[in-house]
N, C-alpha and C positions, 0 to 999 in steps of 0.2 A: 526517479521512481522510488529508490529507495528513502531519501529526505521525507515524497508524501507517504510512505509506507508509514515513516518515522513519525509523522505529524496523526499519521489515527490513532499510532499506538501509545504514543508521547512518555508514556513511563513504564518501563520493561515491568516493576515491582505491583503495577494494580493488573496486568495478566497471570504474574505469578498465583498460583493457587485457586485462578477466578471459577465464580461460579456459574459466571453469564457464557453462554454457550457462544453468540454471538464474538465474544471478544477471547475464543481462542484462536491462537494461528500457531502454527509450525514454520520452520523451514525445512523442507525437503532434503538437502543436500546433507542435516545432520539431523539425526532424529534420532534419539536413544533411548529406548525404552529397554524394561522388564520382559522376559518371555510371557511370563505371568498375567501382566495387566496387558499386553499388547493382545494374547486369546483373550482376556476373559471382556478385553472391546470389540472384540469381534473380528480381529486384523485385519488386512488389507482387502479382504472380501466386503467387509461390513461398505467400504465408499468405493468399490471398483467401476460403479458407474461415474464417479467424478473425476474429470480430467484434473481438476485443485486437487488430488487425492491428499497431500500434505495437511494444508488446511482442514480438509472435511475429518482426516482422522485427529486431529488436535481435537474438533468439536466432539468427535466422536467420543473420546476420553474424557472429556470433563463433562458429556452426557450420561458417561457409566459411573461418575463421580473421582474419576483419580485427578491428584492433580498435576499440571503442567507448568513447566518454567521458560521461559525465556531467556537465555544468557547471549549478551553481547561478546563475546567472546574473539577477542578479533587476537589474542593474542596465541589459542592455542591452535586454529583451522585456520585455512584459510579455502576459499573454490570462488572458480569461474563461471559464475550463471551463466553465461553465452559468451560467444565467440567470436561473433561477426553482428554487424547492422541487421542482417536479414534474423536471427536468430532472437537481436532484439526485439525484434518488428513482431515476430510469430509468438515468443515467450509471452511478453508483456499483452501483448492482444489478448492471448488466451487467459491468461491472470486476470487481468482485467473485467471481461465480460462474464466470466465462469467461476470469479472467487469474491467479487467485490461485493453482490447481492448478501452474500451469505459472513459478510461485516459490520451488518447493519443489524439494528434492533427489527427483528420481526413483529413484535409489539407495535400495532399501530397507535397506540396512545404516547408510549417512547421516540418515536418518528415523527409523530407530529409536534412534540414538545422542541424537538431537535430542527425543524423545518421552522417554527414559532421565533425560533432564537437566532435561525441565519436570517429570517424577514425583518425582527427588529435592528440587527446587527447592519443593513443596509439601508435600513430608513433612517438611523443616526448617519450612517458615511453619506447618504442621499445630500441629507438638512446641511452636514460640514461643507459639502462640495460646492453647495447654494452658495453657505455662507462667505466660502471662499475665495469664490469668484475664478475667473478664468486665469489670471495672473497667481492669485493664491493657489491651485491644482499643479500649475506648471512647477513652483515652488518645491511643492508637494511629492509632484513626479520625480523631481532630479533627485530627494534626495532618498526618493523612495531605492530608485537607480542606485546609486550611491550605495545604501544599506544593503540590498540583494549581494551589488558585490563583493561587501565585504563580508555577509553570509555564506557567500559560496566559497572566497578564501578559506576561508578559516575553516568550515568543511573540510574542502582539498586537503588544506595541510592539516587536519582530525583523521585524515584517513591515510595518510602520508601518499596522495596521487602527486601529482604538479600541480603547482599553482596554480601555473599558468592555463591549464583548465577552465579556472574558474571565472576568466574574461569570454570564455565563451557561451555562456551560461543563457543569454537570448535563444541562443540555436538548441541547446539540449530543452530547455522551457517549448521550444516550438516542435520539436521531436514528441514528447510528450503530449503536445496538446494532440496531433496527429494519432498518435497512438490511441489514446483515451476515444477520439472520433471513429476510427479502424476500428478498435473492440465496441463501440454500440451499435457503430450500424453490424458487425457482423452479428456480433451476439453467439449464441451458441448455437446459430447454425449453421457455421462452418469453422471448425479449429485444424489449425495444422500444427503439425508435433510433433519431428524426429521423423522427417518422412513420411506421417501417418496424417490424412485427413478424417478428419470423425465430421457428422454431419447429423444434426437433429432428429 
């Protein structure tokens, strides 16, 4: 989850000081503001209806014009998003369905340009795959396989986990995709959350 976090945001340095509302996020777990600019955004009142409340007050701040940084920081904090599977199951659902709308361009002229580019972007892999042929895909696949793994490596040991992690990286891929289906069909009409059900 966090890798596709990493892949929307892809460079900490163009959310730094951004002006696009869309492309603010926070992390919850560390958030350090002003007394100053955190009243004069309205505080935690201003997004008390948002379970994302993190993210909604990142947007909220660079709605009132201050601006917000992003630091990777892995050297001075560190925290435990969850604790268990089930925990990951509920976090991630509710992230999911309740924060992911509100990362996208509201702009439907922005939206469609960005729908425009993943359509052409699969009409070239479509023509290659023709090209390919069934023997050329197989090719294709192993060493697609191949590369993943050694993406997930090198990850692992970017984040000093175990390697060995990263040979299992099918089964977290398939975790994920579950997740991602959990949070659409439920959507935000029903979140669970530290023992608390909210419900549309």
């Amino acid at each position: 989850m966090f890798v596709a976090l990493a892949a929307r945001i892809s460079d900490l340095g163009r959310l730094n000081r951004t002006r696009i509302e869309w492309n603010a996020i926070a992390n919850g777990q560390f958030i350090l503001v002003t007394r100053a600019s955190y009243e004069a955004a309205g505080t935690h009142e201003a997004v008390k209806s948002f379970v994302a409340d993190d993210l909604m007050l990142a947007q909220t701040y660079v709605r009132s014009g201050f601006d917000i940084f992003l630091v990777h920081a892995v050297t001075d904090m560190t925290t435990r998003m969850y604790g268990s599977l089930r925990e990951i199951l509920e976090g991630w659902t509710k992230n999911l369905a309740l924060a992911a709308p509100f990362l996208v361009p509201s702009d439907p002229v922005a939206a469609s340009r960005t729908s425009l580019l993943v359509v052409d972007a699969g009409a070239h892999l479509d023509r290659a795959a023709r090209a390919l042929g069934s023997s050329g895909l197989a090719v294709c696949r192993y060493r697609d396989d191949r590369g993943q793994l050694l993406t997930w490596i090198g990850i692992y040991a970017g984040e000093r986990a175990p390697v060995r992690y990263a040979f299992l990286y099918p089964l977290g891929s398939a975790m994920v995709a579950f997740i991602m289906i959990r949070s659409a069909w439920r959507g935000g009409r029903k979140v669970e959350w530290r023992g608390r059900v909210y419900r549309s």
